[in-house]
Structure formats: C-alpha cells, structure tokens
Predicted model as a PDB file, atoms N, CA, C, CB and O in Angstrom, pLDDT in the B-factor column:
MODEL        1                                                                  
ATOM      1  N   UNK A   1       0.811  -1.204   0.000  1.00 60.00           N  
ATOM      2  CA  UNK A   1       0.000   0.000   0.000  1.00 60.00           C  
ATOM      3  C   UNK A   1       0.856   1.271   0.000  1.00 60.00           C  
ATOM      4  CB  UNK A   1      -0.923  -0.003   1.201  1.00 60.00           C  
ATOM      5  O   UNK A   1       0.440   2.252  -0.617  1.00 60.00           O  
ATOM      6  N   UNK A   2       2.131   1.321   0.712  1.00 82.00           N  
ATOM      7  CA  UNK A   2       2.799   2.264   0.709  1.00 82.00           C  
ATOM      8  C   UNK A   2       3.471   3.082  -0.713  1.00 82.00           C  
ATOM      9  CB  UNK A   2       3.594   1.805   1.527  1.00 82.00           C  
ATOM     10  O   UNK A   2       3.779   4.256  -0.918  1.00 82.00           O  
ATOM     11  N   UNK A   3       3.523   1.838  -1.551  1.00 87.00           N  
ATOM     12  CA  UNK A   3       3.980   1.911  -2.948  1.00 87.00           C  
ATOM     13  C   UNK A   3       3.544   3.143  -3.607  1.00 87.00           C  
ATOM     14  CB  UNK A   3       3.501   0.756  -3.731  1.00 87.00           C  
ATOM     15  O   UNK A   3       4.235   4.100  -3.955  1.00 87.00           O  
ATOM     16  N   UNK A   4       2.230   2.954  -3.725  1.00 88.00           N  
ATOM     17  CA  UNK A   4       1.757   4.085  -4.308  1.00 88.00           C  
ATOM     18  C   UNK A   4       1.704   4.927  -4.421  1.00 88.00           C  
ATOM     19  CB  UNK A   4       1.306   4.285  -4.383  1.00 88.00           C  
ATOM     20  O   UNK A   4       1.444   5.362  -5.543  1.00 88.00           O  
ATOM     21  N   UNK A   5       1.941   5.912  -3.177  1.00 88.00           N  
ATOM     22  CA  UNK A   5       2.200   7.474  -2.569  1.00 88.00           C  
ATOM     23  C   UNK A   5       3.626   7.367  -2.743  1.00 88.00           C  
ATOM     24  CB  UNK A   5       1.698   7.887  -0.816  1.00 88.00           C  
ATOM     25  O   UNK A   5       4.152   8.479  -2.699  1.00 88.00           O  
ATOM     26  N   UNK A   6       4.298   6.585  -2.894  1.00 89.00           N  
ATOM     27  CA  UNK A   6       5.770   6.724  -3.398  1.00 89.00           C  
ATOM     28  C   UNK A   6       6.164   6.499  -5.115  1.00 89.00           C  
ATOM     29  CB  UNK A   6       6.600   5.567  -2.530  1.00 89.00           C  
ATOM     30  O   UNK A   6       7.175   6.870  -5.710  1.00 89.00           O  
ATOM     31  N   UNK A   7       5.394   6.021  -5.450  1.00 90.00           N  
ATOM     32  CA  UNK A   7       5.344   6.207  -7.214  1.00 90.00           C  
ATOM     33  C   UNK A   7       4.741   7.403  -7.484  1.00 90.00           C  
ATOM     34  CB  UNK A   7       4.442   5.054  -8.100  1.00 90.00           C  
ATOM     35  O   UNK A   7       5.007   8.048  -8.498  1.00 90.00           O  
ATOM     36  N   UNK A   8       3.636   7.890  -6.336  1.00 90.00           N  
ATOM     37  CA  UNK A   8       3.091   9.742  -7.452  1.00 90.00           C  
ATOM     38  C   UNK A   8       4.178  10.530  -6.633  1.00 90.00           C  
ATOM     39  CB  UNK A   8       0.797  10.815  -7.106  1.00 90.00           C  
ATOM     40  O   UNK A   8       4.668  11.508  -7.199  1.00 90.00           O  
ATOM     41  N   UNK A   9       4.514  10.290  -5.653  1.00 89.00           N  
ATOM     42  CA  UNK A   9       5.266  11.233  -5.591  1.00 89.00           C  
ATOM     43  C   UNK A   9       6.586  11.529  -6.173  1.00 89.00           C  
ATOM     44  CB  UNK A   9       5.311  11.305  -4.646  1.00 89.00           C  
ATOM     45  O   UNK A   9       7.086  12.644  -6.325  1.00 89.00           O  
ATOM     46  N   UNK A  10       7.061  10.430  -6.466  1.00 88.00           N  
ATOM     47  CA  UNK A  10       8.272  10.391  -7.691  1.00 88.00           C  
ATOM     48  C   UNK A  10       7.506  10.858  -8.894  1.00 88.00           C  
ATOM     49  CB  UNK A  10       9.013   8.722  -8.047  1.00 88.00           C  
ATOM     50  O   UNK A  10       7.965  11.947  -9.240  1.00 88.00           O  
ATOM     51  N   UNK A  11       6.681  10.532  -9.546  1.00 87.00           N  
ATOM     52  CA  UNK A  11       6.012  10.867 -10.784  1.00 87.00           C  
ATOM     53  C   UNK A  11       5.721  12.464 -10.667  1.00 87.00           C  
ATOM     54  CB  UNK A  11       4.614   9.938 -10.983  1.00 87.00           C  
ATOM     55  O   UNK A  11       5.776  13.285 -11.583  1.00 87.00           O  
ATOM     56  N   UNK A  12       5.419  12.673  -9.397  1.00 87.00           N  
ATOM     57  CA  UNK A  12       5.046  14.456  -9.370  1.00 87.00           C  
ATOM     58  C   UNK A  12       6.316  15.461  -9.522  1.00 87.00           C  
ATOM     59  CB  UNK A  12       4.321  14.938  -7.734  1.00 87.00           C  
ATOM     60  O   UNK A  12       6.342  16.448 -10.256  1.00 87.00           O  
ATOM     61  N   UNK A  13       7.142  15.103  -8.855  1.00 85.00           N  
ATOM     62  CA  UNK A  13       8.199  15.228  -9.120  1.00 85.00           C  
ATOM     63  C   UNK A  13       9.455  15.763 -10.286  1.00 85.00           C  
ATOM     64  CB  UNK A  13       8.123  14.485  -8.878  1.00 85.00           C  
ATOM     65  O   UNK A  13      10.241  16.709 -10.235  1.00 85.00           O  
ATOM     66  N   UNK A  14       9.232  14.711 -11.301  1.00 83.00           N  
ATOM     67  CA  UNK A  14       9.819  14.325 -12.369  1.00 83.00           C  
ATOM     68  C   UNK A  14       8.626  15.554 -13.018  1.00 83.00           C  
ATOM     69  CB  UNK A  14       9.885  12.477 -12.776  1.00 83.00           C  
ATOM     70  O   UNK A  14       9.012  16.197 -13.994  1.00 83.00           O  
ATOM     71  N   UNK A  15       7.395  15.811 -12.532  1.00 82.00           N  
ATOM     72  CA  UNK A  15       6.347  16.871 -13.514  1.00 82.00           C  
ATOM     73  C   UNK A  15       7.041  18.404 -12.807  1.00 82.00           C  
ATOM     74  CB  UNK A  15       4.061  16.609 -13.089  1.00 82.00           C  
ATOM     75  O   UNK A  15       6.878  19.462 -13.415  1.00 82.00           O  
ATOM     76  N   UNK A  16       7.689  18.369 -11.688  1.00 82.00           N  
ATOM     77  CA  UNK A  16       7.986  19.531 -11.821  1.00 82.00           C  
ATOM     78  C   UNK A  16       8.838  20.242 -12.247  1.00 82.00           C  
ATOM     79  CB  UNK A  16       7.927  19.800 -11.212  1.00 82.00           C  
ATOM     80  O   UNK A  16       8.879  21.411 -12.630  1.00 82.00           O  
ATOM     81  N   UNK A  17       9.800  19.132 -12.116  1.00 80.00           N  
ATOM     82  CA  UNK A  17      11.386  19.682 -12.833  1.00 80.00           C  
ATOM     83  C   UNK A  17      11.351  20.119 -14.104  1.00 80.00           C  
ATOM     84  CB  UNK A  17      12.530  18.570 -12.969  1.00 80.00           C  
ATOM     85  O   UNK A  17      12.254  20.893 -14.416  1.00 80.00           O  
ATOM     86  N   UNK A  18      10.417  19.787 -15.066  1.00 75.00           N  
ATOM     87  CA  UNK A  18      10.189  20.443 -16.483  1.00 75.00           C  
ATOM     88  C   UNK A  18       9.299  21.507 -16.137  1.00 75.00           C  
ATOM     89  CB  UNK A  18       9.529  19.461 -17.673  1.00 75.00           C  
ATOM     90  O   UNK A  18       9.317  22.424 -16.958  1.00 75.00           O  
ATOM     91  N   UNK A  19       8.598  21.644 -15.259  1.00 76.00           N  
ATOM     92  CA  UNK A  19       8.170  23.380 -15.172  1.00 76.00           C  
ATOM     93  C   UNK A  19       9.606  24.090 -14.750  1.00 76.00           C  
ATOM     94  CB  UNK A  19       6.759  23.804 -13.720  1.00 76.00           C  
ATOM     95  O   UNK A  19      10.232  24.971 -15.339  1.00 76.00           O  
ATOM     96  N   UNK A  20       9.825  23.575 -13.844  1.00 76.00           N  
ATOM     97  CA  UNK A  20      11.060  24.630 -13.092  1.00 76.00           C  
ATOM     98  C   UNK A  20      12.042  24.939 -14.245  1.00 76.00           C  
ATOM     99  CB  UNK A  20      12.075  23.803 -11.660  1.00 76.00           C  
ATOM    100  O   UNK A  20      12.549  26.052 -14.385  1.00 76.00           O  
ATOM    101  N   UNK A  21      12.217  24.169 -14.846  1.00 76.00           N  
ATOM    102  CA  UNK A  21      13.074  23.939 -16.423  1.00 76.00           C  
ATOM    103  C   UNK A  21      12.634  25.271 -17.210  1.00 76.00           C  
ATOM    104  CB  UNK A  21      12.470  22.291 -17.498  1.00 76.00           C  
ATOM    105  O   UNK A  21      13.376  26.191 -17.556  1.00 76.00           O  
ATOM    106  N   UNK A  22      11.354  25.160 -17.395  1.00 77.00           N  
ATOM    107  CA  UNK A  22      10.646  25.895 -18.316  1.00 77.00           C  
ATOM    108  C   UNK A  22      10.476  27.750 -17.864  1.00 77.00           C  
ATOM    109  CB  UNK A  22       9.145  25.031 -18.391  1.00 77.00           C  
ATOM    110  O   UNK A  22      10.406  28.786 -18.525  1.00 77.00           O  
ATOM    111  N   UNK A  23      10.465  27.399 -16.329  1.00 78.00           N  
ATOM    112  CA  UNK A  23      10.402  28.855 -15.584  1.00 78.00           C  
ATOM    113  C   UNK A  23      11.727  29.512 -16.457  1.00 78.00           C  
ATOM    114  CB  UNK A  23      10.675  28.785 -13.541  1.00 78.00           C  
ATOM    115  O   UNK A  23      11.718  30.385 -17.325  1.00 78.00           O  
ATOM    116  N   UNK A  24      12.816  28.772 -15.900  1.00 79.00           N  
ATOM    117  CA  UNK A  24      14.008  29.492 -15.670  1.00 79.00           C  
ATOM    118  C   UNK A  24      14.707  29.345 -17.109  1.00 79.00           C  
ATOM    119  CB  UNK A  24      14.891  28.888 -14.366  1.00 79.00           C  
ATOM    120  O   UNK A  24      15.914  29.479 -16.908  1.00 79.00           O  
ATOM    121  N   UNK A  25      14.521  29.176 -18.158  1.00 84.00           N  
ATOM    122  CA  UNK A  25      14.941  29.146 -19.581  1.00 84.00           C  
ATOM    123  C   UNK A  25      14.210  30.109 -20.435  1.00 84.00           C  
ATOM    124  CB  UNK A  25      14.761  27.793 -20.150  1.00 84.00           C  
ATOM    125  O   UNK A  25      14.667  30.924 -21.237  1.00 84.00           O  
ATOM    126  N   UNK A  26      12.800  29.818 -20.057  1.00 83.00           N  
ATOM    127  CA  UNK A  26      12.502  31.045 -21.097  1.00 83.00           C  
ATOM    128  C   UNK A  26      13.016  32.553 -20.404  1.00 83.00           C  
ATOM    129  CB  UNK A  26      10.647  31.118 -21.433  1.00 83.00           C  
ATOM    130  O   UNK A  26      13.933  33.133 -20.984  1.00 83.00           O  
ATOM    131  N   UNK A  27      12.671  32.916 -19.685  1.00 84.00           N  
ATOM    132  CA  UNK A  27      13.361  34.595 -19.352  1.00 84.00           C  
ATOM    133  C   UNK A  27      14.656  34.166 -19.787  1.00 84.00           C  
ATOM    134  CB  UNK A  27      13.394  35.356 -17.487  1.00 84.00           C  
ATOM    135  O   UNK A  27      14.677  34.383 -20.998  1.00 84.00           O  
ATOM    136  N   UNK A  28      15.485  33.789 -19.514  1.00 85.00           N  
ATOM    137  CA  UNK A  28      16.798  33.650 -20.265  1.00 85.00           C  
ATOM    138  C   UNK A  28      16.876  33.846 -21.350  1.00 85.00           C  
ATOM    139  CB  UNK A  28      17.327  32.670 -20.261  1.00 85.00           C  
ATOM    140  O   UNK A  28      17.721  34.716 -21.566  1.00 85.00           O  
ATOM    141  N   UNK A  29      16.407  33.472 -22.232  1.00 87.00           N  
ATOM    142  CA  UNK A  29      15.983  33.387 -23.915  1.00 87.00           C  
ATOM    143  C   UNK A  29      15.529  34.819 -24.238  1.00 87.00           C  
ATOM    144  CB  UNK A  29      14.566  32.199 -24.319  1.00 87.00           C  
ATOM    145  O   UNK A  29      15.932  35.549 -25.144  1.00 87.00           O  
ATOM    146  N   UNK A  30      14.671  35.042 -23.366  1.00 87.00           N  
ATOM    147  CA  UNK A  30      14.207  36.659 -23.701  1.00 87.00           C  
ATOM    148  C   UNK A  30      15.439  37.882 -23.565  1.00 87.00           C  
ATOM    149  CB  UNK A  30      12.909  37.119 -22.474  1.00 87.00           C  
ATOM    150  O   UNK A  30      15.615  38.847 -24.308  1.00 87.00           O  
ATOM    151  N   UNK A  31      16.116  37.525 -22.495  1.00 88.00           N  
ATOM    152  CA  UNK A  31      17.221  38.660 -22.315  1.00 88.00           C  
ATOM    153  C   UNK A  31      18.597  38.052 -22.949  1.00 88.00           C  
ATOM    154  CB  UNK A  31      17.460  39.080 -20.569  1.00 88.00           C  
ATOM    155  O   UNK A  31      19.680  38.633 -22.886  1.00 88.00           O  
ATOM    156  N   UNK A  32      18.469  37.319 -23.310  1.00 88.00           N  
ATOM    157  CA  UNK A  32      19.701  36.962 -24.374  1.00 88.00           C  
ATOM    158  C   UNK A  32      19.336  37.600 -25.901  1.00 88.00           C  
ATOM    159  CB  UNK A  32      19.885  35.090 -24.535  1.00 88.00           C  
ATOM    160  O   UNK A  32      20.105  38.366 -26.483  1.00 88.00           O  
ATOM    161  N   UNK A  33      18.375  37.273 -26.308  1.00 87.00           N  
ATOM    162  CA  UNK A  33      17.790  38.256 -27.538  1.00 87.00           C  
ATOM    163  C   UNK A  33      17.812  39.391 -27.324  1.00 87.00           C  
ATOM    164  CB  UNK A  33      16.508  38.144 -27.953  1.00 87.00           C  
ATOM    165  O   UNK A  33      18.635  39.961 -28.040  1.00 87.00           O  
ATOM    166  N   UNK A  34      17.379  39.919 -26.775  1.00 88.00           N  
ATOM    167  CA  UNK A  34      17.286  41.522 -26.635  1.00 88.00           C  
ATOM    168  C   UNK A  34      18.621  42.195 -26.218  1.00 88.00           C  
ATOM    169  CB  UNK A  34      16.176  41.937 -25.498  1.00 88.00           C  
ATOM    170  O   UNK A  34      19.070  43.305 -26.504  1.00 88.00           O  
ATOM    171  N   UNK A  35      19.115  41.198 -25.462  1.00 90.00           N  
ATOM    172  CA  UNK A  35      20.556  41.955 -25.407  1.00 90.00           C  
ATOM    173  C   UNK A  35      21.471  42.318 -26.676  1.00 90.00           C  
ATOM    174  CB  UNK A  35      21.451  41.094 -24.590  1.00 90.00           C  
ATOM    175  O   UNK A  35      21.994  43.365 -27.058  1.00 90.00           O  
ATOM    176  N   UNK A  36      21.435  40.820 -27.231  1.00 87.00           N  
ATOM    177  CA  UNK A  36      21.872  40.856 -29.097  1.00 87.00           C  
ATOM    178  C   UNK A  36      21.514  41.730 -29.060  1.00 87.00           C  
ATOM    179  CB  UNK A  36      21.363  40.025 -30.407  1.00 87.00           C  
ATOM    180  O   UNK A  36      22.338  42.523 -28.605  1.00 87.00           O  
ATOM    181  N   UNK A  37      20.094  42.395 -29.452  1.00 84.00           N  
ATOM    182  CA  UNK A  37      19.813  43.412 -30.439  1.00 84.00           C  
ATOM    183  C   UNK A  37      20.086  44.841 -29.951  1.00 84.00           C  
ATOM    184  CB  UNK A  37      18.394  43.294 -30.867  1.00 84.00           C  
ATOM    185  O   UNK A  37      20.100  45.885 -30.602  1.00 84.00           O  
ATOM    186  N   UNK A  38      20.232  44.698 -29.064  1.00 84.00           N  
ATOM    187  CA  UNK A  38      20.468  46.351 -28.119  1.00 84.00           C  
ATOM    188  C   UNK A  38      22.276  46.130 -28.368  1.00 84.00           C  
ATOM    189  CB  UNK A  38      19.743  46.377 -25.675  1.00 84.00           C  
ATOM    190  O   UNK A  38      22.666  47.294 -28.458  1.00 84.00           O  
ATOM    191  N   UNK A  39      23.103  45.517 -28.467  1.00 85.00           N  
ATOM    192  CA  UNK A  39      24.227  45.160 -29.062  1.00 85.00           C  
ATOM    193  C   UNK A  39      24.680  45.646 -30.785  1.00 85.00           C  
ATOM    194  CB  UNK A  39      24.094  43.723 -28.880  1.00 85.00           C  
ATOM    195  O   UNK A  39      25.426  46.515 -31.236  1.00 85.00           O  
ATOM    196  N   UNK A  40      24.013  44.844 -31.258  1.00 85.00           N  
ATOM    197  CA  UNK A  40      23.722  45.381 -32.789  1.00 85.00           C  
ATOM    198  C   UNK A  40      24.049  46.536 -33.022  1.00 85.00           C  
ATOM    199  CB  UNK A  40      22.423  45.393 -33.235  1.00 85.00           C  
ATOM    200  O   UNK A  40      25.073  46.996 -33.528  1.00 85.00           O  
ATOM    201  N   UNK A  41      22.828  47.170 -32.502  1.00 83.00           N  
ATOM    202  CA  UNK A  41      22.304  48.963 -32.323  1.00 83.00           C  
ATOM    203  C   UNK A  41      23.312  49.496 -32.221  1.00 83.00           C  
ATOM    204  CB  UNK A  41      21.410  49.556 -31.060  1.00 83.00           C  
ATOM    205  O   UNK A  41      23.858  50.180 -33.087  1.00 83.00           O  
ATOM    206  N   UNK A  42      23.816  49.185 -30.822  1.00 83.00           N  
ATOM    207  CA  UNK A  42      25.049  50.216 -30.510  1.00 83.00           C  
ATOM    208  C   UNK A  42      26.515  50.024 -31.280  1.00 83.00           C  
ATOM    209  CB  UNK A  42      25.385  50.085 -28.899  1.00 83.00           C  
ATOM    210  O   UNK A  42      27.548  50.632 -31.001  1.00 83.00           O  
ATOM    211  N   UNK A  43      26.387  49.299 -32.033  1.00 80.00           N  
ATOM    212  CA  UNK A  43      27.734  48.459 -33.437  1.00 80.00           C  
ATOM    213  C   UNK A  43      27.252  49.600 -34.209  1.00 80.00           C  
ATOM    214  CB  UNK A  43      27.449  46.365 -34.477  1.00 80.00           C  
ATOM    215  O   UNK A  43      27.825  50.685 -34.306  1.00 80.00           O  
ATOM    216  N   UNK A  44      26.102  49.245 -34.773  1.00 79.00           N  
ATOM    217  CA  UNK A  44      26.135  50.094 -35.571  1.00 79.00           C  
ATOM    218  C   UNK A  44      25.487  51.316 -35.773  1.00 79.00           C  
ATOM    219  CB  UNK A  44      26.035  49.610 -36.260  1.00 79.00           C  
ATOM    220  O   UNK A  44      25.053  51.572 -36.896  1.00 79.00           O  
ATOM    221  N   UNK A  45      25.312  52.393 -34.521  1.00 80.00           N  
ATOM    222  CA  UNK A  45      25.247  53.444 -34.456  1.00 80.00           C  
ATOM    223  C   UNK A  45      26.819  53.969 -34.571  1.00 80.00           C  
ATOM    224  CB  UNK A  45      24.451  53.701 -33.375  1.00 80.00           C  
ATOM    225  O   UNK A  45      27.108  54.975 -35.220  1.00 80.00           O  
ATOM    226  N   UNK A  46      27.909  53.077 -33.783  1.00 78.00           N  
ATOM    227  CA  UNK A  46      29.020  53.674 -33.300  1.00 78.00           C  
ATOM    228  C   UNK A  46      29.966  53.317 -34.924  1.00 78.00           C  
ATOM    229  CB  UNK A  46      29.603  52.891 -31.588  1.00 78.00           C  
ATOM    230  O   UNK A  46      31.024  53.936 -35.036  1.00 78.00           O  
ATOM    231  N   UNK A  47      29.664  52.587 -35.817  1.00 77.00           N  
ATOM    232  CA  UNK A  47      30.157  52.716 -37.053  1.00 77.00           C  
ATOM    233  C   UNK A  47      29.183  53.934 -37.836  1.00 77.00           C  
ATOM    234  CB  UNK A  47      30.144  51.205 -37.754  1.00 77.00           C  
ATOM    235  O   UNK A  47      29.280  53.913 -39.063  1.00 77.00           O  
ATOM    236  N   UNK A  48      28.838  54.328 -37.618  1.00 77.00           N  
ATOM    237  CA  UNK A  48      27.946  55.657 -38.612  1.00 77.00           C  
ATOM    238  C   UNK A  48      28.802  56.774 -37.575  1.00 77.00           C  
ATOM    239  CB  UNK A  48      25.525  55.764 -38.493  1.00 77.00           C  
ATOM    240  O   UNK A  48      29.803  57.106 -38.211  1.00 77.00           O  
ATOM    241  N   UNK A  49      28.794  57.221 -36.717  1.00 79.00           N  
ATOM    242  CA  UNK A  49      29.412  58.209 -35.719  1.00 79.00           C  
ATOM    243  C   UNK A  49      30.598  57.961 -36.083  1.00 79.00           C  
ATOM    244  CB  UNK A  49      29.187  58.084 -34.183  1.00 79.00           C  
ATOM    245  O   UNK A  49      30.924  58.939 -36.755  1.00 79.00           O  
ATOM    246  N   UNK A  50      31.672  57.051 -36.039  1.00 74.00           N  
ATOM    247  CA  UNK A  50      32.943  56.944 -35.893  1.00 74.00           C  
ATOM    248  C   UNK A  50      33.643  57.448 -37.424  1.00 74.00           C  
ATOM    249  CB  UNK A  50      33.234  55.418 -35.400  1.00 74.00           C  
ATOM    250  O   UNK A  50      33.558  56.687 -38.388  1.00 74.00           O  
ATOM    251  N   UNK A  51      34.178  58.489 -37.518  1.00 67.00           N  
ATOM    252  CA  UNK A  51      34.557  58.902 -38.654  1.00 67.00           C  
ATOM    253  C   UNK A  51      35.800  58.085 -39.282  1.00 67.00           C  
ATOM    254  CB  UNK A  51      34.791  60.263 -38.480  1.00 67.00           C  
ATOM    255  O   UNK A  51      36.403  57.563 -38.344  1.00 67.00           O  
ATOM    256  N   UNK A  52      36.279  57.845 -40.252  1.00 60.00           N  
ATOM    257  CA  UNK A  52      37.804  57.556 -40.882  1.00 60.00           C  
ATOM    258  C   UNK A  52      37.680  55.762 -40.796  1.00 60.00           C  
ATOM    259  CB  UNK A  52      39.409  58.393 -39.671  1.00 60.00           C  
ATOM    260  O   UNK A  52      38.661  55.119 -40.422  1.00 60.00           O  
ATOM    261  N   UNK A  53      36.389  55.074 -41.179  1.00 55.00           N  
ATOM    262  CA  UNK A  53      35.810  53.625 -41.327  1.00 55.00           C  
ATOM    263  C   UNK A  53      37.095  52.959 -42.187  1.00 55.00           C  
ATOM    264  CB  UNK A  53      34.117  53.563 -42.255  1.00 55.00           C  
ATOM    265  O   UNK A  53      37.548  53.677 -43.079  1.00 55.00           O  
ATOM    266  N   UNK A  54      37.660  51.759 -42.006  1.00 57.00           N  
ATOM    267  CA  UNK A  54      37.932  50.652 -42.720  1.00 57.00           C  
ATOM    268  C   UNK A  54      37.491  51.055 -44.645  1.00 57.00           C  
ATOM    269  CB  UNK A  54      36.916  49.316 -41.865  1.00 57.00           C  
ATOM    270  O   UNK A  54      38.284  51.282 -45.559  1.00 57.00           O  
ATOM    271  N   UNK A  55      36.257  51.017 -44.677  1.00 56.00           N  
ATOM    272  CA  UNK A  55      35.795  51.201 -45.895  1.00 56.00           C  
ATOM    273  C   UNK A  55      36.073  52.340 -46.897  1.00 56.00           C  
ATOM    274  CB  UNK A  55      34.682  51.156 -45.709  1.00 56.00           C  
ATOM    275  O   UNK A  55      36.144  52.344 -48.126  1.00 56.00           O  
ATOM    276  N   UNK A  56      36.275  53.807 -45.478  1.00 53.00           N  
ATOM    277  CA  UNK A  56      36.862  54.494 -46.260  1.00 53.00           C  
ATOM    278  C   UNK A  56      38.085  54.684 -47.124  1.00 53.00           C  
ATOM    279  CB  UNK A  56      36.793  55.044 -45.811  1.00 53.00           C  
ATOM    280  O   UNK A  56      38.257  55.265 -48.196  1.00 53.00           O  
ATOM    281  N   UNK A  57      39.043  53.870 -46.153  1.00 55.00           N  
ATOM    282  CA  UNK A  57      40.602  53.817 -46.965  1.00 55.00           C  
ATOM    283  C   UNK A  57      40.622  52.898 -48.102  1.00 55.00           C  
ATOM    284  CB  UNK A  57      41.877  53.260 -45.976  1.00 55.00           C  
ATOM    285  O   UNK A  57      41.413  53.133 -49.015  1.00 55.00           O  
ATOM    286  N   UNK A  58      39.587  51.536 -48.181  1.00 54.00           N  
ATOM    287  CA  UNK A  58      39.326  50.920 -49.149  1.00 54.00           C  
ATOM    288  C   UNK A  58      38.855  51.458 -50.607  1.00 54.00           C  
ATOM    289  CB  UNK A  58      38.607  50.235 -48.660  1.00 54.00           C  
ATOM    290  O   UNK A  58      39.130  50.872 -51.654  1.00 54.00           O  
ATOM    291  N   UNK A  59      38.221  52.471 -50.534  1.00 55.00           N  
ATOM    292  CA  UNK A  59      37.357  53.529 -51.617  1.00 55.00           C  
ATOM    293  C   UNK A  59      39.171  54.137 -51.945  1.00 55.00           C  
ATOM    294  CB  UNK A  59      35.704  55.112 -50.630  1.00 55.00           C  
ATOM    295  O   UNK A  59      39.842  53.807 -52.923  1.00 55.00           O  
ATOM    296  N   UNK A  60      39.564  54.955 -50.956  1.00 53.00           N  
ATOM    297  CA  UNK A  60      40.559  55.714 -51.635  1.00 53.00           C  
ATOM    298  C   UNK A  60      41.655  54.981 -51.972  1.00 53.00           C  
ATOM    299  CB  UNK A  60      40.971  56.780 -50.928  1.00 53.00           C  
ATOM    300  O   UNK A  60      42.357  55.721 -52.661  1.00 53.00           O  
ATOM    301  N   UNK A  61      42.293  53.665 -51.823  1.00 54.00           N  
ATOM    302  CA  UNK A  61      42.940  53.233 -52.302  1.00 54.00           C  
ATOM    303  C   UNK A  61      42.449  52.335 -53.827  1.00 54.00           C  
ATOM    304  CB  UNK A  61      43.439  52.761 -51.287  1.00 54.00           C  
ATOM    305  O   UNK A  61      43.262  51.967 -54.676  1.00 54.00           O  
ATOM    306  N   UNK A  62      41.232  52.153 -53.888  1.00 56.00           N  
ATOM    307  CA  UNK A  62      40.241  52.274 -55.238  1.00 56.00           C  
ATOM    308  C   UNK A  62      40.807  53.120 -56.126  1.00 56.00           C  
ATOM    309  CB  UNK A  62      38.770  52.843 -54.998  1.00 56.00           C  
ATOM    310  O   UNK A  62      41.510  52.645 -57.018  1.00 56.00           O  
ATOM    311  N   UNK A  63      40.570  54.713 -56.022  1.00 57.00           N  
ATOM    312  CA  UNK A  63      40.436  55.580 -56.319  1.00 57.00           C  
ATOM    313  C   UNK A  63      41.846  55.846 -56.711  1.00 57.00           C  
ATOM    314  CB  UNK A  63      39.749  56.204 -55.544  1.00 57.00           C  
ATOM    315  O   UNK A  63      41.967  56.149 -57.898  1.00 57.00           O  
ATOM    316  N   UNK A  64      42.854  55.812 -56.069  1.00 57.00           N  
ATOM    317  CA  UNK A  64      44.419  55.665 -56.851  1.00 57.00           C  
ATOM    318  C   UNK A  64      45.180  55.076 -57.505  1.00 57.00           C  
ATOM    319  CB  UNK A  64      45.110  55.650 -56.469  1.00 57.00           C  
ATOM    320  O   UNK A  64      46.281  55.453 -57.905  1.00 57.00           O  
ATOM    321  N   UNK A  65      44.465  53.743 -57.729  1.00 55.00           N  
ATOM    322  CA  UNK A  65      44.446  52.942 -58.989  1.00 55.00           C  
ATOM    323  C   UNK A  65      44.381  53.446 -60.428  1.00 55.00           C  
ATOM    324  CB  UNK A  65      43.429  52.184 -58.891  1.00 55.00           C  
ATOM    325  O   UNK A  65      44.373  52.645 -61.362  1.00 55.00           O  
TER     326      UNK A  65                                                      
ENDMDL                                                                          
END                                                                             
C-alpha cells in the first residue's frame, strides 16, 4: 500500500522539474535576444558616428588605382 504514494510522488516530481526547467529558460531566452539586439544597435550606431571607417581607406585606395 505504501507503494503508491511513493510512485506519485516520484512521478510528481519528475512533472515539476520540467516546469522549473521551463520557468528558468525562457526569461533567459528573452534577455539573451534583446541583449543581441540592443548590441547590434550600438555596433552600428558607433560605425555611422565613428569617422575615418575601414571602408573608407578601401574607396581611396580604389580611387588611386
């Protein structure tokens, strides 16, 4: 008789660890994305601001050809 309350409670168990799983992964997921993109942003705001680019010396050494 004892069996039983010891199989749901293992079985309940094993049901929570995939919530707790599920709690603590998705917010993770959310601020890992958004961080990327707030990352991005600031790449490439700070390449439009930053004068004398890589690309530019590429054009003028173009250009003296």
């Amino acid at each position: 008789m004892k069996t039983l309350p010891l199989i749901a409670i293992l079985i309940s168990t094993l049901f929570l660890q995939a919530c707790v799983h599920k709690i603590v992964t998705v917010p993770a997921k959310v601020a890992y994305k958004t961080t990327k993109g707030v990352v991005k942003g600031t790449v490439a705001v700070g390449k439009a601001i930053i004068p004398g680019s890589s690309d530019d010396e590429d054009e003028d050494d173009k250009k003296k050809k």
